[in-house]
C-alpha positions in Angstrom: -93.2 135.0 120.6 -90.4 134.3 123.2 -92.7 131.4 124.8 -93.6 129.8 121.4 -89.5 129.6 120.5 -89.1 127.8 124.1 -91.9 125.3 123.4 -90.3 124.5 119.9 -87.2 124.0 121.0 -88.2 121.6 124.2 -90.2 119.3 121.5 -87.5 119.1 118.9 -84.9 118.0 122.4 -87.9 115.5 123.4 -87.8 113.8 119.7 -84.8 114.1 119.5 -84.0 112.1 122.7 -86.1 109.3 121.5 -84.5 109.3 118.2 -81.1 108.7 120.4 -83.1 105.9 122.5 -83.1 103.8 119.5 -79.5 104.9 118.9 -77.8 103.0 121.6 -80.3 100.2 122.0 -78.5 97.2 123.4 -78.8 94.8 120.2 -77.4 91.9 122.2 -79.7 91.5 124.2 -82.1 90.4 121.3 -79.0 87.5 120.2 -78.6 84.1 121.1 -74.9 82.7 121.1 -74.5 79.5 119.9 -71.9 76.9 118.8 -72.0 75.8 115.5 -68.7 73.5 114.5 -67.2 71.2 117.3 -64.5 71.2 115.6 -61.0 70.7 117.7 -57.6 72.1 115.6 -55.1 69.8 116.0 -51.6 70.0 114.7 -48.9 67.4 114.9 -45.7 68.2 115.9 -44.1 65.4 114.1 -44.0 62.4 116.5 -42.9 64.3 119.5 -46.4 66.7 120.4 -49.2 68.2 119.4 -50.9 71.3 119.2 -54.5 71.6 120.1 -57.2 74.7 120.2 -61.3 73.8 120.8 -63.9 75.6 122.0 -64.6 74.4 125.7 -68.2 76.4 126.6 -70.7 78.8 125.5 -72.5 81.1 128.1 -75.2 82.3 126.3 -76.4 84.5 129.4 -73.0 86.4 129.2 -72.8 86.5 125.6 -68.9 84.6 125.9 -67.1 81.5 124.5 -64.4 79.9 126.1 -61.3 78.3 123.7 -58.5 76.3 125.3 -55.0 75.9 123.5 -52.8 72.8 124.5 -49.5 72.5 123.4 -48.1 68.7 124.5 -45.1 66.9 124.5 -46.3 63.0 123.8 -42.7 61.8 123.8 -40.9 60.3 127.3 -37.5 60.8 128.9 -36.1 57.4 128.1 -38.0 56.6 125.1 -35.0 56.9 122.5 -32.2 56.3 124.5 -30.1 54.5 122.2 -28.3 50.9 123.2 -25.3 51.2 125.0 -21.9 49.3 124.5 -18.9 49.5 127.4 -15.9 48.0 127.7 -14.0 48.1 131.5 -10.3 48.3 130.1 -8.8 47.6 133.6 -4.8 47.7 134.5 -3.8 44.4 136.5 -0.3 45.4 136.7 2.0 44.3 139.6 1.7 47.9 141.0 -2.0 47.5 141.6 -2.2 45.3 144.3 1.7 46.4 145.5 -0.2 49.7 146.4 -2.1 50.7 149.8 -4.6 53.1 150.2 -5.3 54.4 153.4 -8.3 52.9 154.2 -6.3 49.6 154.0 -7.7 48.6 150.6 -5.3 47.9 148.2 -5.1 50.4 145.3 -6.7 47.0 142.8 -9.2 46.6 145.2 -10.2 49.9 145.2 -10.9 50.4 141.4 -12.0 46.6 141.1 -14.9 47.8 143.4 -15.1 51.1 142.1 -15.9 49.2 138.5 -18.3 46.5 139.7 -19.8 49.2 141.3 -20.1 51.4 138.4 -21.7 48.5 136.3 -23.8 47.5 138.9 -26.0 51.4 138.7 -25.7 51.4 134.9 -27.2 48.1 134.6 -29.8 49.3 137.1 -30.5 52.6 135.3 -30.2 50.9 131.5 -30.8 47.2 131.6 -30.2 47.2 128.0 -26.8 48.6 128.2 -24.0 45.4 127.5 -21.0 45.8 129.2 -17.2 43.9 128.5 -14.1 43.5 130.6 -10.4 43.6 129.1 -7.7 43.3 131.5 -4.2 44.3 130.7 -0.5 44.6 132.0 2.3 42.4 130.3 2.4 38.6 129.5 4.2 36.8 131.8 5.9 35.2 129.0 8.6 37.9 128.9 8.7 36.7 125.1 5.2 37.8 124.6 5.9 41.3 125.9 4.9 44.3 123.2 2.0 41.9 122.0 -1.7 41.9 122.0 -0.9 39.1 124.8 -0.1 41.6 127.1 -3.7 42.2 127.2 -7.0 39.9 126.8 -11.0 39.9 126.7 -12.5 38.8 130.4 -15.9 38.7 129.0 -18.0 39.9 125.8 -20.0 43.0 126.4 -23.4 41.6 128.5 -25.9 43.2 130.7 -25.6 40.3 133.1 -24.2 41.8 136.4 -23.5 38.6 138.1 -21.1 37.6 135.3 -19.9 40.9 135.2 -18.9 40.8 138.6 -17.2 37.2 138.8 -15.4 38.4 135.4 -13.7 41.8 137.5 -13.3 39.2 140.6 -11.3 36.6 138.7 -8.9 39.2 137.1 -5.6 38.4 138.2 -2.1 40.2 138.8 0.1 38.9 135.9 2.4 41.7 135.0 4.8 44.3 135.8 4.7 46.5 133.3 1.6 48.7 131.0 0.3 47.7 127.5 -2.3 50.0 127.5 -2.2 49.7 123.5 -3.2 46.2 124.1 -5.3 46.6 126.3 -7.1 49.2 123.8 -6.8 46.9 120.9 -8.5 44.1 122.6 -11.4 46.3 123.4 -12.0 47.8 120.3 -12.5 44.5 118.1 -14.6 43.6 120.6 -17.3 46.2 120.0 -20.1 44.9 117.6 -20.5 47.1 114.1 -24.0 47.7 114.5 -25.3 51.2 114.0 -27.0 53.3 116.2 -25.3 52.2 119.4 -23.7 54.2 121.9 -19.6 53.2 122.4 -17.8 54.3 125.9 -13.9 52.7 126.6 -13.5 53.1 130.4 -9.5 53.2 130.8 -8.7 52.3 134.7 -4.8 52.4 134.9 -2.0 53.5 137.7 1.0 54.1 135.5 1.3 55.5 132.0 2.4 52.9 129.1 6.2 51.5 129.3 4.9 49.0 126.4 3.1 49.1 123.6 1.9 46.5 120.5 5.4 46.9 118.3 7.6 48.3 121.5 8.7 47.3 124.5 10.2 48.2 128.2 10.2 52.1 126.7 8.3 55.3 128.0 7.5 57.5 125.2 9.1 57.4 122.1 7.8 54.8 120.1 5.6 53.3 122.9 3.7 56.8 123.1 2.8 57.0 119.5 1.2 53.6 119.2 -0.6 54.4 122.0 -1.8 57.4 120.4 -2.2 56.3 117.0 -4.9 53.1 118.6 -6.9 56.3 120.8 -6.9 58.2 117.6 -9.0 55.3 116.0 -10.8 54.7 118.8 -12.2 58.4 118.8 -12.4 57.9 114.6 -14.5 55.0 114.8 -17.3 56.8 117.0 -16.4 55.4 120.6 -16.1 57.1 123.2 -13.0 57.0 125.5 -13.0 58.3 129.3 -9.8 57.5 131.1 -9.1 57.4 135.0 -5.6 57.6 136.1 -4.7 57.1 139.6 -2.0 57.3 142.1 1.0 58.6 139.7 3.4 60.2 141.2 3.7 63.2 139.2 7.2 64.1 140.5 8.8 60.9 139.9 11.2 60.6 136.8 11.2 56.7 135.6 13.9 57.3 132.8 16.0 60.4 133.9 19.1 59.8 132.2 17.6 58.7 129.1 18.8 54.7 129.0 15.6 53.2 128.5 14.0 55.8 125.8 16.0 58.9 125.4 12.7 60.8 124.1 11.7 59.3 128.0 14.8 61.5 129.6 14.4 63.8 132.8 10.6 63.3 132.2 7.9 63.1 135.3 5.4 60.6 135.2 3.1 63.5 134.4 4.9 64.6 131.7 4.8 61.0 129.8 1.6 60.9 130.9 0.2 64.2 129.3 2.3 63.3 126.5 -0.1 60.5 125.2 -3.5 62.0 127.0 -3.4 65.7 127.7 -4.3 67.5 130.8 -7.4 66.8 132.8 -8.8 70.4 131.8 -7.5 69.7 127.9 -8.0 65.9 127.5 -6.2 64.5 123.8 -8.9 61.4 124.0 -12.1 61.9 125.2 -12.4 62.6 129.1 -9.1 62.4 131.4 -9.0 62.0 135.0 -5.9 62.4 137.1 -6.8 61.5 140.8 -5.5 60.8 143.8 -6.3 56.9 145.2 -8.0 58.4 147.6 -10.5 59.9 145.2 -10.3 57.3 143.0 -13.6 55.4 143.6 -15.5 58.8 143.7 -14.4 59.7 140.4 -15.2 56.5 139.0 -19.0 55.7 140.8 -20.0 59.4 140.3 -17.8 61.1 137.8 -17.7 58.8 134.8 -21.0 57.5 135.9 -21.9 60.9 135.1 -20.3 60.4 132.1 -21.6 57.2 130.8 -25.6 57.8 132.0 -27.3 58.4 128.9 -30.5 59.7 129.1 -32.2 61.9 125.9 -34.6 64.4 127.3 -36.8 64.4 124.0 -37.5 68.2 124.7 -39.3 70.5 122.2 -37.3 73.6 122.1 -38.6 77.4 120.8 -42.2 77.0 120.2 -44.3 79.7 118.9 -47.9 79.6 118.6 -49.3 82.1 117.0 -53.4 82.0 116.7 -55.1 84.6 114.2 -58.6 85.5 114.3 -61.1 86.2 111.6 -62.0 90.0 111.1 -65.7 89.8 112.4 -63.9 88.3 115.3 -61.8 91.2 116.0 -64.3 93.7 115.3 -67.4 92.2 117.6 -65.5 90.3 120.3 -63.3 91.5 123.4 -60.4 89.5 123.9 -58.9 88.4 127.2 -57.2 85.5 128.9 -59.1 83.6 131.4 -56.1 81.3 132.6 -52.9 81.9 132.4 -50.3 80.0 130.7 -48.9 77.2 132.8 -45.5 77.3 130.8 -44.4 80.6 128.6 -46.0 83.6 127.8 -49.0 84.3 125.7 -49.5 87.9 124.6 -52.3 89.8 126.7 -54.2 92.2 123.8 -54.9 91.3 120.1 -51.9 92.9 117.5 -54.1 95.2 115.4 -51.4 94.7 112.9 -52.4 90.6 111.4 -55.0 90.1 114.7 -53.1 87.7 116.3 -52.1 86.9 119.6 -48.8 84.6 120.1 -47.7 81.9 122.6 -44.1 81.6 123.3 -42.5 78.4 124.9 -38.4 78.1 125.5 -38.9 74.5 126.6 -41.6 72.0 126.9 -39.8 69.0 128.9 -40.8 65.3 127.8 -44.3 64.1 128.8 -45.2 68.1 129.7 -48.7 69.6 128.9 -48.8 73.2 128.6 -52.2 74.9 127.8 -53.9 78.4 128.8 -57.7 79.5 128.4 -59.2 82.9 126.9 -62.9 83.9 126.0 -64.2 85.9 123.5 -67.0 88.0 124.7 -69.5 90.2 122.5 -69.4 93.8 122.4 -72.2 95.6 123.7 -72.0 97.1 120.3 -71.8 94.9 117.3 -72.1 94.7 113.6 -75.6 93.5 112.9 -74.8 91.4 109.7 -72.8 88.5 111.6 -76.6 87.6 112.7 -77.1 84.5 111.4 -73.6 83.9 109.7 -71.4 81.1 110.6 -68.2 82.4 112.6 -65.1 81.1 113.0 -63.3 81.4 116.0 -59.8 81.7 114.3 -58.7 82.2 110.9 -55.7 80.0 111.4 -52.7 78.3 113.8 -49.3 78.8 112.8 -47.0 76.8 115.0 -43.0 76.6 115.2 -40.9 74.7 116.9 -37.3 72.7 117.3 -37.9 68.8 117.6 -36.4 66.5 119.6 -34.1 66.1 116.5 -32.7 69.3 116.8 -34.6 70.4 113.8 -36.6 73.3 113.2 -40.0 73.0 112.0 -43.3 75.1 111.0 -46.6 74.0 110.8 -50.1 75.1 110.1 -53.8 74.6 110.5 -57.4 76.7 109.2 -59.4 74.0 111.1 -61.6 75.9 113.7 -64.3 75.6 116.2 -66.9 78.5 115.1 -70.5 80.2 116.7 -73.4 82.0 115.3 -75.4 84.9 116.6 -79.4 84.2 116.1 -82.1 86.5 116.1 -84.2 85.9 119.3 -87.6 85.2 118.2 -89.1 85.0 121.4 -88.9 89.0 122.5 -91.9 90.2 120.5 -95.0 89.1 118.8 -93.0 91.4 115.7 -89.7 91.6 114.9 -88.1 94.7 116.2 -86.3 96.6 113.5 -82.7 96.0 113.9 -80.7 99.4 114.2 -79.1 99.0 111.2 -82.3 98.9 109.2 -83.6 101.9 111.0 -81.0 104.4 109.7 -82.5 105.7 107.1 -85.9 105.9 108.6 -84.4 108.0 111.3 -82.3 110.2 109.2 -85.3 111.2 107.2 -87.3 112.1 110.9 -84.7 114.3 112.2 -84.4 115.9 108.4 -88.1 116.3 108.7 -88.2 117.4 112.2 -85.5 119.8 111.6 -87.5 121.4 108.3 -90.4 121.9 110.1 -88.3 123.6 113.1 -86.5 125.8 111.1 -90.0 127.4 108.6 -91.8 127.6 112.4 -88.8 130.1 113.8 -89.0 131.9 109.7 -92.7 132.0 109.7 -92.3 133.2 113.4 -89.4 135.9 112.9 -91.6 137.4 110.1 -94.7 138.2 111.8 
């Protein structure tokens, strides 16, 4: 009795082995990979980029695809710099040549340089940029003192450098005293009204205004609000003003007793000149620079050069791509990144939550390319009834970004490359049963099996 139980059991383990066989029978093996749709998704970022996912290869032998996802930046550094117009607003007062620096040059020649030199890079830099010259100091027809005479135009705005040049050469002392309001006023009508156009006033002066349109031989007072009333439009009418001032002495008081301007009295030049401009580190106007001579020509080759260089870095800000995948994509396919991101960070496992993996870039710089590579490879164990059915590779794009503009944008796309599984053909004279199809046959075996097991051990237990 004992031996006949042993022998029972060892054939229902042996068919019950084979029924497990069939179990775990590698189905891929008997699948051919293949892609179906060529099709690249492409998304435009406006006119600054582009978004693009396509399927790169199949590999049939491994049973993998290989997608690439491209995010460009088609714009270029300079491409929208917008045209520039300058005006040199440049003191000729007596002072200017009366002063020595001590390298010998004389405190005119030293910003006359400075300037030619300063329209000389710009002009190298931004050909298209048009530069003008104003001089100012006071007529020497003492008559014509508190006018817009104190001041005139040298030349119109142009991007010539050789004129340019001769223009700042020519300039000659006439003056001894500082219509910077004229000077101002000159330069301002002399800016064209077209729109779009970048405006920078370059005030080089040594001494703070003792004249002004309407006033005249006064510091402060009446002379400092003209002054500040013409800035004030200046900055109103969209144009930028950067002003150098050099080689005041800032404990010297030019009125102290009040005779000329008693708003003037027991005031530094510092003080009148922080009256109409502000402090270097709190400019009224635009940029202020209170220098030295010495460190005059530094400030204005590098400093307001600085300033003035215009240059629009047409970078795409915040962009998140975020790619979702089908279902029968998720289910039947392991993810995983075959290259890296070149620029940002792409998530490294599928979010169960809306299967999605997401691409975050803080800046894509003009003319960049930034891409990265995954594959999706088939599971050893996979759902039998994507054989034959079309499969797209992702479900859709979903991209967001800040444009060049400043502007924040969404965009989308449900174009995808997509593969089919085939049934190999070639493995068998017959078609082997697929394992789904064999479930029910197997389930009624090991019912079967398990019937006849169970009356053998009653019939056996009852003899």
């Amino acid at each position: 009795m004992k031996k006949k139980f042993i022998l029972l059991s060892l054939i229902i383990t042996l068919i019950m082995s084979v029924i497990m066989t069939t179990f775990v029978y590698a189905a891929n093996e008997d699948v051919t990979l293949e892609k179906v749709k060529d099709n690249v998704c492409t998304i435009k970022l406006g006119e600054d980029g582009e978004v693009i996912k396509q399927l790169l290869s199949v590999d049939n032998e491994k049973k993998e695809v290989t997608l690439q996802v491209d995010v460009k930046n088609l714009r270029s550094e300079d491409e929208s710099i917008k045209p520039t117009e300058m005006f040199l607003v440049i003191d000729d007062s007596k002072s200017m040549s009366d002063n020595t620096l001590t390298s010998g040059k004389t405190r005119k020649e030293a910003v006359f340089t400075a300037a030619k030199s300063l329209a000389d890079v710009i002009l190298k830099e931004q050909p298209t940029t048009k530069i003008g010259v104003v001089r100012f100091s006071s007529n020497s027809d003492t008559t014509k003192e508190g006018t817009l005479e104190d001041a005139n135009l040298v030349i119109a705005p142009t991007n010539k450098i050789a004129d340019i040049t001769t223009a700042i050469d020519g300039i000659e002392t006439t003056g001894v005293r500082t219509n910077i309001d004229a000077g101002l006023q000159i330069a301002k009508s002399g800016f064209s009204t077209d729109e779009g156009v970048n405006r920078y006033l370059i005030l080089l002066t040594d001494g703070v205004p003792n004249n002004s349109v309407g006033t005249s031989m006064t510091y402060s007072g009446g002379t400092a609000t003209n002054t500040k009333a013409t800035l004030k439009s200046l900055v109103d009418s969209n144009i930028n003003i950067i002003t150098v001032m050099t080689g005041v002495d800032s404990t010297y008081q030019p009125d102290p007793d009040g005779n000329l301007s008693p708003d003037a009295k027991g005031k530094t030049y510092k003080d009148l000149a922080e009256e109409i401009f502000g402090t270097q580190a709190q400019p009224n106007y635009g940029k202020f620079y209170y220098v030295s001579d010495e460190s005059v020509e530094d400030t204005i080759t590098k400093d307001v050069y600085n300033d003035v260089k215009v240059v629009i870095k047409n970078e795409i800000k915040d962009i998140t791509v975020v790619d979702y995948f089908p279902l029968d994509i998720v289910e039947n396919y392991d993810f995983e990144i075959f290259e890296e991101a070149n620029i940002g960070t792409v998530t490294s496992t599928v979010n169960e939550e809306d299967n999605s993996i997401t691409w975050t870039i803080q800046t894509l710089q003009a003319g960049e390319t930034a891409s990265f590579k995954y594959k999706l490879k088939l599971k050893e164990k996979f759902n039998e009834k994507i054989i034959n059915v079309e499969t797209p590779t992702n479900e859709k794009v979903d991209v967001s970004y800040t444009g060049t503009d400043d502007t924040t944008q969404k965009e989308t796309s449900d174009v995808s490359p997509s593969i089919i599984l085939k049934k190999d053909q070639t493995i068998a004279p017959e078609p082997i049963p697929q394992t789904g199809d064999n479930v029910m046959l197997i389930s009624l075996a090991i019912v079967g099996l398990l019937a006849i097991a169970i009356i053998g051990v009653v019939k056996h237990h009852n003899k």
